[in-house]
NULO-788276 format. One record per residue: residue in three letters; residue number from 1; x, y, z of N, C-alpha, C in turn. Coordinates in steps of 0.001 Angstrom, whole numbers, padded with zeros to 6 digits. Layout:
BEGIN
rest,nr,npx,npy,npz,capx,capy,capz,cpx,cpy,cpz
ALA,NUM,X,Y,Z,X,Y,Z,X,Y,Z
...
//
This chain:
BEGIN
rest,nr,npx,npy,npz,capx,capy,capz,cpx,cpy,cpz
UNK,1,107237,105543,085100,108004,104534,084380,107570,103124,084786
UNK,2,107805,102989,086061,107054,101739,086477,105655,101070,085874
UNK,3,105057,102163,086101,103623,102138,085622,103589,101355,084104
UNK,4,104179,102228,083177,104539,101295,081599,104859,100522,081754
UNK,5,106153,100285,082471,106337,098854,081862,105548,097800,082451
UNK,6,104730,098086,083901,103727,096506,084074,102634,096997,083143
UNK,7,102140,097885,082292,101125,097674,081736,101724,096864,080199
UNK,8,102389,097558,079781,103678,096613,079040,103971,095133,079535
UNK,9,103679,094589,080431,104611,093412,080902,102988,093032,080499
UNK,10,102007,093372,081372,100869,092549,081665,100131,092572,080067
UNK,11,100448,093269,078739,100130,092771,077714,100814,091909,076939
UNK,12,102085,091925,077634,103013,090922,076549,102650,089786,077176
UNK,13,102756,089340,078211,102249,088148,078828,100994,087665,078817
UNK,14,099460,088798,079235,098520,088501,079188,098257,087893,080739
UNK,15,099056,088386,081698,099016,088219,083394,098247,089181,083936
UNK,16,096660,088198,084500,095860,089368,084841,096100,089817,086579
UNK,17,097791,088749,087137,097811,089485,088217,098658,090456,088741
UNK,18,099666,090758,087016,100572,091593,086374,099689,092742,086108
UNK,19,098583,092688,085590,097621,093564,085054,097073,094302,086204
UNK,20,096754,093368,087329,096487,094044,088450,097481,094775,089307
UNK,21,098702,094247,089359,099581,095210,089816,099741,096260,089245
UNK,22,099811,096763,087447,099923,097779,086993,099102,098547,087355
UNK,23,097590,098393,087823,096312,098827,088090,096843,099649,089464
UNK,24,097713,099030,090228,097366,099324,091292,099080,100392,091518
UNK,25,100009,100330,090534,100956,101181,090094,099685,103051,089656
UNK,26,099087,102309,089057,098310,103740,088406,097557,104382,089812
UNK,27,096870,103599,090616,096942,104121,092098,097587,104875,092475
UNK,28,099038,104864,092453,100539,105064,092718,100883,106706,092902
UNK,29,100449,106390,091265,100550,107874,090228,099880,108887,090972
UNK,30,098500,108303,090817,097598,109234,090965,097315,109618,092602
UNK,31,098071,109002,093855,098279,109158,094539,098879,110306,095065
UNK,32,100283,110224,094197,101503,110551,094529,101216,112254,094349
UNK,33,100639,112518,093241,100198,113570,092447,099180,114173,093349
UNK,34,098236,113686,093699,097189,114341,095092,098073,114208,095949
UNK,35,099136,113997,096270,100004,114390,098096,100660,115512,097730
UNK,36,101117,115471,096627,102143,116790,095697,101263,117606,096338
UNK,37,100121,117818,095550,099232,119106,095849,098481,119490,097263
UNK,38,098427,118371,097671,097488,118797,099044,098645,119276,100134
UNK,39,099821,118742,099957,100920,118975,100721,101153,120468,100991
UNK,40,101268,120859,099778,101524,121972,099517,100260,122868,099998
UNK,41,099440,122730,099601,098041,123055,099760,097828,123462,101304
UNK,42,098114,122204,102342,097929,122192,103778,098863,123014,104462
UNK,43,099956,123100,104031,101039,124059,104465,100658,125271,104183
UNK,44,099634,125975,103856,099515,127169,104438,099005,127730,105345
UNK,45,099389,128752,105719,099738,129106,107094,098410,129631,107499
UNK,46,097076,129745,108582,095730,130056,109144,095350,131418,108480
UNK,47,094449,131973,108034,093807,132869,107469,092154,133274,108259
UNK,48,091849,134206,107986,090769,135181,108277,089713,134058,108139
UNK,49,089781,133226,107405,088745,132103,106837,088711,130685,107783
UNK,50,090168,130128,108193,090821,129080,107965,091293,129363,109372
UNK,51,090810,129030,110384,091858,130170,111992,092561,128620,112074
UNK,52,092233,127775,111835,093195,126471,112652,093760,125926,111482
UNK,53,093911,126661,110109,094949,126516,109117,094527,125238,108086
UNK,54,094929,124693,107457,094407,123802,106072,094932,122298,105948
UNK,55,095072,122230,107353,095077,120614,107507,094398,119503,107004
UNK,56,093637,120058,106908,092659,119207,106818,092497,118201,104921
UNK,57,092661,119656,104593,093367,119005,103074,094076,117855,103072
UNK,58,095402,118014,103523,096266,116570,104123,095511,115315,104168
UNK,59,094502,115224,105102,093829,114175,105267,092859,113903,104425
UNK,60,092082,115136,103495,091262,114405,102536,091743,113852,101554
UNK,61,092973,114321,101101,093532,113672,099904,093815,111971,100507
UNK,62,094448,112281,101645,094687,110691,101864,093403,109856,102015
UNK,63,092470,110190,102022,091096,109753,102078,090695,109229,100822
UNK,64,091335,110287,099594,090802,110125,098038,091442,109142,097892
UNK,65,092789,109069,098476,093620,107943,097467,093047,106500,098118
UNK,66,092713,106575,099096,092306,105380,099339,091651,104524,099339
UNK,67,090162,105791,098951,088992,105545,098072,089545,104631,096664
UNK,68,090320,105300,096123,090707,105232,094620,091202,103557,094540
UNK,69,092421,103368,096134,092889,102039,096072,091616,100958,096266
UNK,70,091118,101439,096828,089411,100478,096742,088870,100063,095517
UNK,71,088436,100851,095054,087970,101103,093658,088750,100059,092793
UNK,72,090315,100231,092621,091064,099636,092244,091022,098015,092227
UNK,73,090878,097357,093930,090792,096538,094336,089597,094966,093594
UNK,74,088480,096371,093600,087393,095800,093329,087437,095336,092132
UNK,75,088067,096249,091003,088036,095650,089784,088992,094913,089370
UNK,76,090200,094708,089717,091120,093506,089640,090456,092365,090034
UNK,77,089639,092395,091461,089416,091153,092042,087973,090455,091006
UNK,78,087265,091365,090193,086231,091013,088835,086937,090391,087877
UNK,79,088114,090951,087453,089367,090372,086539,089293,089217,087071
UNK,80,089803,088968,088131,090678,087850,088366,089500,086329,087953
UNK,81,088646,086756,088994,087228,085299,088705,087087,085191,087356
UNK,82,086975,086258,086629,086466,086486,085081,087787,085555,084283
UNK,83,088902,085540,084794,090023,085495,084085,089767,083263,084882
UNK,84,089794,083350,085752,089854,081706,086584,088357,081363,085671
UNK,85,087539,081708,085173,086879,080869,084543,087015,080700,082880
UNK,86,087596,081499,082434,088035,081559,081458,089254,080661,080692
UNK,87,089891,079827,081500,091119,079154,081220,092118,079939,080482
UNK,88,092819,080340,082034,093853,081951,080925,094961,080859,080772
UNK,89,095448,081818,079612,096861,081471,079530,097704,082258,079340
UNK,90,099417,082185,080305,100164,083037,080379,101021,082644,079377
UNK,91,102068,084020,078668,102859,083438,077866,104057,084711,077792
UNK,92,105361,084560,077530,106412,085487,077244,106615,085728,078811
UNK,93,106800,084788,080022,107077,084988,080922,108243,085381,081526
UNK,94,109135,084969,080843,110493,085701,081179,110483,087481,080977
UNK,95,109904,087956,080034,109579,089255,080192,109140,090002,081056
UNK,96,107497,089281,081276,107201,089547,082724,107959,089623,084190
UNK,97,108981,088378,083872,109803,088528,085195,110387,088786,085282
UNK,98,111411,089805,084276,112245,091162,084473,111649,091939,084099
UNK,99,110327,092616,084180,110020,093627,084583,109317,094095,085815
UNK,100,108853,092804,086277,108249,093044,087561,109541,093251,088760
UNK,101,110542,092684,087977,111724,092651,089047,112580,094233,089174
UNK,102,112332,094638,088216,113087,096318,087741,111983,097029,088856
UNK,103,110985,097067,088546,109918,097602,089614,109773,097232,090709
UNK,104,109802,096380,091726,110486,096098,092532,111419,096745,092718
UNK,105,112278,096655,092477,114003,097190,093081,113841,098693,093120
UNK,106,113313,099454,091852,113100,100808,091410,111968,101409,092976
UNK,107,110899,100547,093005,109649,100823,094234,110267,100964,095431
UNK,108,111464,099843,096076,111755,100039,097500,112613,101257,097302
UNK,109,113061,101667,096369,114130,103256,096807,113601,104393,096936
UNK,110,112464,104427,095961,111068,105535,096176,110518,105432,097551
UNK,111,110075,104383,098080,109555,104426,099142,110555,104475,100159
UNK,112,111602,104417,100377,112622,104746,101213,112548,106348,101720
UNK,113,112188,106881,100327,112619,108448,100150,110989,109167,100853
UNK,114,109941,108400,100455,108566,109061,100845,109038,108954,102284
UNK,115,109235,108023,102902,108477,108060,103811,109748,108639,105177
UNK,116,110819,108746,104337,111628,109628,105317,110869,111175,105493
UNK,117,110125,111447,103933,110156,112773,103976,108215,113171,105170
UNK,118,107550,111394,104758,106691,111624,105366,107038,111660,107138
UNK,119,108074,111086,107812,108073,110937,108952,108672,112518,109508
UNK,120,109144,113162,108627,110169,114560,109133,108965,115814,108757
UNK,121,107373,115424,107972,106564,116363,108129,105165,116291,108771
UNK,122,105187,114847,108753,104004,114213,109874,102810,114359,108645
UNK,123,102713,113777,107177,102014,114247,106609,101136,113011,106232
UNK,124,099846,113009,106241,099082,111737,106641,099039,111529,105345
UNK,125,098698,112389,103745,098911,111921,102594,100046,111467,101665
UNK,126,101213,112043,102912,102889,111389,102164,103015,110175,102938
UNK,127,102065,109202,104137,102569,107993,104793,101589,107704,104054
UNK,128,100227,107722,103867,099474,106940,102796,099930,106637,101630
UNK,129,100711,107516,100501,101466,107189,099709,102389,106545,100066
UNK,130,102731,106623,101359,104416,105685,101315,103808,104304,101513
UNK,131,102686,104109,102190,101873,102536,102009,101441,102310,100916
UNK,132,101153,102513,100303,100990,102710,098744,101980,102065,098326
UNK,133,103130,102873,098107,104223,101966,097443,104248,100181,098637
UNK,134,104636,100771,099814,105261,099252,099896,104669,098704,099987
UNK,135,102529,098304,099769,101887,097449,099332,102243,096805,098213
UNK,136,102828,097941,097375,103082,097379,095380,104363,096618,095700
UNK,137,105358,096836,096368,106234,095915,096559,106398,094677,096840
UNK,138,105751,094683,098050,105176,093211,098313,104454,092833,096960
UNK,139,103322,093221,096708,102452,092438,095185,103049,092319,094131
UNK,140,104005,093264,094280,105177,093068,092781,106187,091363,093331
UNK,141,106840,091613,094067,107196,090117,094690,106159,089098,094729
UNK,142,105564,089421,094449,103590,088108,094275,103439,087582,093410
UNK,143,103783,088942,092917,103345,088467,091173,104734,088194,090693
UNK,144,106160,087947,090975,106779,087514,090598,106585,085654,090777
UNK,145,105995,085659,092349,105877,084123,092814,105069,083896,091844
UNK,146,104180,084375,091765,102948,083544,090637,103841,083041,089227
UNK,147,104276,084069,088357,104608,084251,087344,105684,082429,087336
UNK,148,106799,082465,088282,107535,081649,088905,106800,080302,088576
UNK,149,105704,079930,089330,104898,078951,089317,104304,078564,088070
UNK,150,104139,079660,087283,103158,079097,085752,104478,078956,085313
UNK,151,105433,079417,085467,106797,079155,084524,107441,077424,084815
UNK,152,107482,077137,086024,108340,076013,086492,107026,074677,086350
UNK,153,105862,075450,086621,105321,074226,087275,103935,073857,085974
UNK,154,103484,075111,085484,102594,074961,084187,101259,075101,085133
UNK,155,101062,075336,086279,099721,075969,086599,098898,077236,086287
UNK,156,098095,076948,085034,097917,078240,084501,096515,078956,085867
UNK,157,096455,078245,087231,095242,079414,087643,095937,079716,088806
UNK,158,097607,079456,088925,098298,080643,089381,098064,082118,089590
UNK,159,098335,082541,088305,098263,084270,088248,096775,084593,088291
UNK,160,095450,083875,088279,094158,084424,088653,094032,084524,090226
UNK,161,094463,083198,090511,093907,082776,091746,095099,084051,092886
UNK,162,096521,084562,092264,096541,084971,093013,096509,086889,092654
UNK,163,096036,086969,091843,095174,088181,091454,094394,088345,092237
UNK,164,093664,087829,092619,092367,087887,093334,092469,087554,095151
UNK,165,093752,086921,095645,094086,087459,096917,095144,088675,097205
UNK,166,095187,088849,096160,096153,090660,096096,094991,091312,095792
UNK,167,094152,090915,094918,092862,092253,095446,092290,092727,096900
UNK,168,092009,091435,097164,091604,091086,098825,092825,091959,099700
UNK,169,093304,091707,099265,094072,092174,100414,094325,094039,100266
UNK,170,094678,094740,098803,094664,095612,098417,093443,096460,099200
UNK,171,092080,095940,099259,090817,096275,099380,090899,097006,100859
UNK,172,091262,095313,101687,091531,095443,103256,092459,096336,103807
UNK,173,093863,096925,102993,094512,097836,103092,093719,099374,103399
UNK,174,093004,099454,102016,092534,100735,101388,091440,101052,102529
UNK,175,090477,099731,103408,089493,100176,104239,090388,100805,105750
UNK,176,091591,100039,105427,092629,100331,107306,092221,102474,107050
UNK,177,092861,102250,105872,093288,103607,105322,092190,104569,105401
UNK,178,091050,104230,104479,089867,105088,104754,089159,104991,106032
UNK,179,089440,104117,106958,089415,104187,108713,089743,105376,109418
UNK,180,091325,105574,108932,092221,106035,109854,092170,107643,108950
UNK,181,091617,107846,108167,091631,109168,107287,090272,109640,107880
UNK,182,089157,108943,108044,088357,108999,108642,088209,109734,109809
UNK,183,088746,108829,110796,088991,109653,112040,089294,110810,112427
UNK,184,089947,111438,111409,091005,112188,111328,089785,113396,111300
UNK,185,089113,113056,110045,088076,114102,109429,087149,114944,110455
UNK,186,086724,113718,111701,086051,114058,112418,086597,114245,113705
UNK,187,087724,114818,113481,088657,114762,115218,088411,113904,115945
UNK,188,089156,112795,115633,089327,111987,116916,090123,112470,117916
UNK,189,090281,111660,119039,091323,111875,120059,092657,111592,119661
UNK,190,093736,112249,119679,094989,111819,119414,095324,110228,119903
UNK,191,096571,109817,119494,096714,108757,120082,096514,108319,122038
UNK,192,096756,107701,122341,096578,107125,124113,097819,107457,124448
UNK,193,098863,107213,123680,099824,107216,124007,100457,108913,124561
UNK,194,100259,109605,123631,100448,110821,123462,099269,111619,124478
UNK,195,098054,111180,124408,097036,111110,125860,097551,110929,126943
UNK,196,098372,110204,127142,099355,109941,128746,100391,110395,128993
UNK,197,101022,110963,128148,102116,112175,127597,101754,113437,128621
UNK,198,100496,114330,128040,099877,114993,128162,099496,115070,129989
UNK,199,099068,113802,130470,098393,113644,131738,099684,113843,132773
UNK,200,100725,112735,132126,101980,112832,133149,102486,114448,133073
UNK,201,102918,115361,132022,102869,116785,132164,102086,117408,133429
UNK,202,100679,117140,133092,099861,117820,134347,100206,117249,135498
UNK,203,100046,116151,135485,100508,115617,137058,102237,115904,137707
UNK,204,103024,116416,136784,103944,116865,137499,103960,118425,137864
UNK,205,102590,119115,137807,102778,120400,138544,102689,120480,139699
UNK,206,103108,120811,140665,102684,120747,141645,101492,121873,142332
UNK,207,101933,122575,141947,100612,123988,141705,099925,123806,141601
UNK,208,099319,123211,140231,097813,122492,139871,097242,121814,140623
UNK,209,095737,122414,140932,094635,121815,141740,094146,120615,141199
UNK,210,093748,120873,139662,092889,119578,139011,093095,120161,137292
UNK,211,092301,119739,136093,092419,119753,135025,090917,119050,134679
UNK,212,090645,119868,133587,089069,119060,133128,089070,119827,131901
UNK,213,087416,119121,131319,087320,119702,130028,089112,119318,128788
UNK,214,090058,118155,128608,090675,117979,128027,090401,117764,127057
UNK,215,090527,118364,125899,090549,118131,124567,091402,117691,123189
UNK,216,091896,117251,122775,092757,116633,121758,092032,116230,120383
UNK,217,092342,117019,118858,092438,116043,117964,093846,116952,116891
UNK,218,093314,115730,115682,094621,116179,114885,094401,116602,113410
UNK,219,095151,117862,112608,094759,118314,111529,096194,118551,110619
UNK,220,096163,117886,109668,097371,117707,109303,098676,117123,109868
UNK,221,099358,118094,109730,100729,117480,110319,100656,118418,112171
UNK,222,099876,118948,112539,099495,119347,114180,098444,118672,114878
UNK,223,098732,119068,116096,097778,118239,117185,097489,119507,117963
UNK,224,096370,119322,118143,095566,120878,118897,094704,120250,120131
UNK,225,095670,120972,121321,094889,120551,122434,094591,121571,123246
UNK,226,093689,121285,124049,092831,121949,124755,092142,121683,125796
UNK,227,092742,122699,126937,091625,121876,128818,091792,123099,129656
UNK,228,090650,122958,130343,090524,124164,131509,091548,123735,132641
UNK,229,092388,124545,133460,093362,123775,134838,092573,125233,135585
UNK,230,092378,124311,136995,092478,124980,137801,093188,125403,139165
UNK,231,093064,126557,139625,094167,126916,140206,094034,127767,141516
UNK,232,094797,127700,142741,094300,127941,143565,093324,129570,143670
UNK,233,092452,130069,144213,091669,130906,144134,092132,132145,144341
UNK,234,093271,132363,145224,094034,133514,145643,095001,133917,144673
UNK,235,095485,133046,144165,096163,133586,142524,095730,134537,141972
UNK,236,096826,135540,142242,096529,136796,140927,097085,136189,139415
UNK,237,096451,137222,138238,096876,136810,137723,098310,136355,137010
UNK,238,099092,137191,137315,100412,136566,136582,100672,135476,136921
UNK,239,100450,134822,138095,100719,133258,138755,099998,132297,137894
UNK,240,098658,132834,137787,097701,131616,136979,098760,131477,135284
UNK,241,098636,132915,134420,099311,133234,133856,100674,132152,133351
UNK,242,101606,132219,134221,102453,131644,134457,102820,129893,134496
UNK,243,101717,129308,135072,101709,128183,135012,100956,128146,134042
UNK,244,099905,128600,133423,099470,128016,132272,100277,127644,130955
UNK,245,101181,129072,130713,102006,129073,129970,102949,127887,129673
UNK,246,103425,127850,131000,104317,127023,131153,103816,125371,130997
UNK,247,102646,125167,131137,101750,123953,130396,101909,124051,129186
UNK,248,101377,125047,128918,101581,125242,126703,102538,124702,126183
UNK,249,103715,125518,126913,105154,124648,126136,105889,123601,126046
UNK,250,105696,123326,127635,105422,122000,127606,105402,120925,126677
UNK,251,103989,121113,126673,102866,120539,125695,103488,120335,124286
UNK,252,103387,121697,124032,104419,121618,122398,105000,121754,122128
UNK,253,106161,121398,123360,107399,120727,122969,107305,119342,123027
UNK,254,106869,118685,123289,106719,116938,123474,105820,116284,122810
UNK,255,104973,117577,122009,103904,116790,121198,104365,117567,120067
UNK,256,105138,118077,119631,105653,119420,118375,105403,118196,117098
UNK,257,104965,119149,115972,104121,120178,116215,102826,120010,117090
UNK,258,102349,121494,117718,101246,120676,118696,101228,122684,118814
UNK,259,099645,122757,118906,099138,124210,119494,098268,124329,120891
UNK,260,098861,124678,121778,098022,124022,123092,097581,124991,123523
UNK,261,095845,125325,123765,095402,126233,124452,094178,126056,125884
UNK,262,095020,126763,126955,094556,126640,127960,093573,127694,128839
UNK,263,092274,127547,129048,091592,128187,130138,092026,128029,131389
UNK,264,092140,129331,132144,091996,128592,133711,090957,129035,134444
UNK,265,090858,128386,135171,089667,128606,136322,090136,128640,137518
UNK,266,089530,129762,138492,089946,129574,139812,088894,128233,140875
UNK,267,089674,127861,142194,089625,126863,142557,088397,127603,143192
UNK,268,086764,126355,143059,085538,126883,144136,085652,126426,145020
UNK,269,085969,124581,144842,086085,123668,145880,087090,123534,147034
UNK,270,087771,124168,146734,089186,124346,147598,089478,123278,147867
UNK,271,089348,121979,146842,090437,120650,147137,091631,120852,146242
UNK,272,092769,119804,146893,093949,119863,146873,094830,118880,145945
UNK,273,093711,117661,145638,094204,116362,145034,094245,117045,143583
UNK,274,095326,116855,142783,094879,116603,141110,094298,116049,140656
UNK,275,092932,116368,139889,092525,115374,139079,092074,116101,137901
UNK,276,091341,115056,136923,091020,115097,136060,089736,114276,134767
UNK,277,089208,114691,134229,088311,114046,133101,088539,113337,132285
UNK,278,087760,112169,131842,088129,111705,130968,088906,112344,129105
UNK,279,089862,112637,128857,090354,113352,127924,089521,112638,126788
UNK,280,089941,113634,126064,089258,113785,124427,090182,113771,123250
//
């Protein structure tokens, strides 16, 4: 609905930074529609094929859409110069500025709702969509200022000039985004934060000799970690057993969702200090 009426607003007026917001509403859509599916998609559960499950989906879609908001970016911000040399002129502005204002109001309640649902599934293509919207919010409030200005003041390179720093900025969004989708693709390390999470756990065993080989990245809405502990040498196994376990849960309980799998090794060196490797 949104979507019509700025493409609606931006022909009755002839606002190419109305035009660009609708542009970037159709983003929206087509966003919203790839999280639908990949959501669903990533939520199924590891297979014969798939042993660490379909996360990964999650993150490419948020990858596509952000591609897409790029894409987007680029050609508004061609509009806009094309439109500043052209001597535009806006007209039927009061239209424009109740409809950009309905969208607005209509955008912050949608995005209220994404991104509760993105924070309660950890889903990297339902918080990309939920940035999505509240980019358009803000630019919908932009393009109301602009609209404002050719109305009160008669500056018709208002709505180009600021077409074209809502592209800019749209662009710079979409690269944060294809950054951080990025990372993702190629397992990065979880956050530092959640890295020191992890370390303070180990360091409160007292059992534990040392820890190495730590591993961390993230696939979908889980975090999969992984490190050898070692343990004193005389340990049978149910003891090693035992504390490992008891690392696991730990683990994913404070990082949930989170799948934590641990090697152990018995102690060669027979030192006593904890330590550990640089984590991953």
């Amino acid at each position: 609905m949104q979507t019509g009426l700025k493409l609606t607003g931006a022909l009755l007026t002839g606002s190419v930074s109305l035009l660009s917001e609708a542009l970037h509403s159709v983003s929206d859509v087509i966003s919203s529609f790839v999280s639908l599916v990949s959501v669903r998609a990533a939520a199924a559960p590891p297979d014969d094929e798939h042993p660490y499950g379909h996360g990964k989906i999650d993150t490419l879609a948020g990858l596509s859409e952000a591609i897409i908001l790029f894409l987007f970016a680029l050609y508004t911000a061609g509009m806009a110069v094309i439109h500043f040399f052209e001597k535009p002129v806006v007209g039927k502005l009061d239209w424009g500025l109740a409809i950009v204002s309905v969208c607005a109001s209509v955008g912050f309640l949608v995005m209220r709702v994404v991104q509760k649902i993105a924070k309660e599934t950890g889903s990297f293509a339902l918080a990309s969509n939920a940035q999505h919207i509240q980019v358009d919010i803000v630019t919908t409030l932009g393009v109301v200022a602009s609209l404002l200005v050719t109305k009160f003041i008669g500056w018709p390179y208002a709505d180009p000039l600021f077409a074209l720093g809502l592209s800019l900025w749209l662009g710079f969004s979409s690269v944060k985004m294809i950054h951080a989708a990025f990372d993702q693709v190629i397992d990065k390390h979880i956050d530092p934060e959640e890295l020191n999470l992890i370390q303070r756990i180990l360091n409160e065993q007292p059992e534990l000799i040392s820890y190495h080989k730590l591993r961390t990245r993230h696939s979908g809405e889980h975090h999969f970690v992984e490190m050898h502990i070692v343990v004193p040498r005389d340990w049978n196994v149910v003891q090693a057993h035992d504390l490992a376990d008891r690392i696991e849960k730990r683990v994913e309980s404070d990082l949930a969702p989170c799948i934590c799998t641990i090697h152990v090794d018995p102690d060669v060196a027979k030192t006593s200090k904890i330590a550990g490797d640089e984590p991953f």
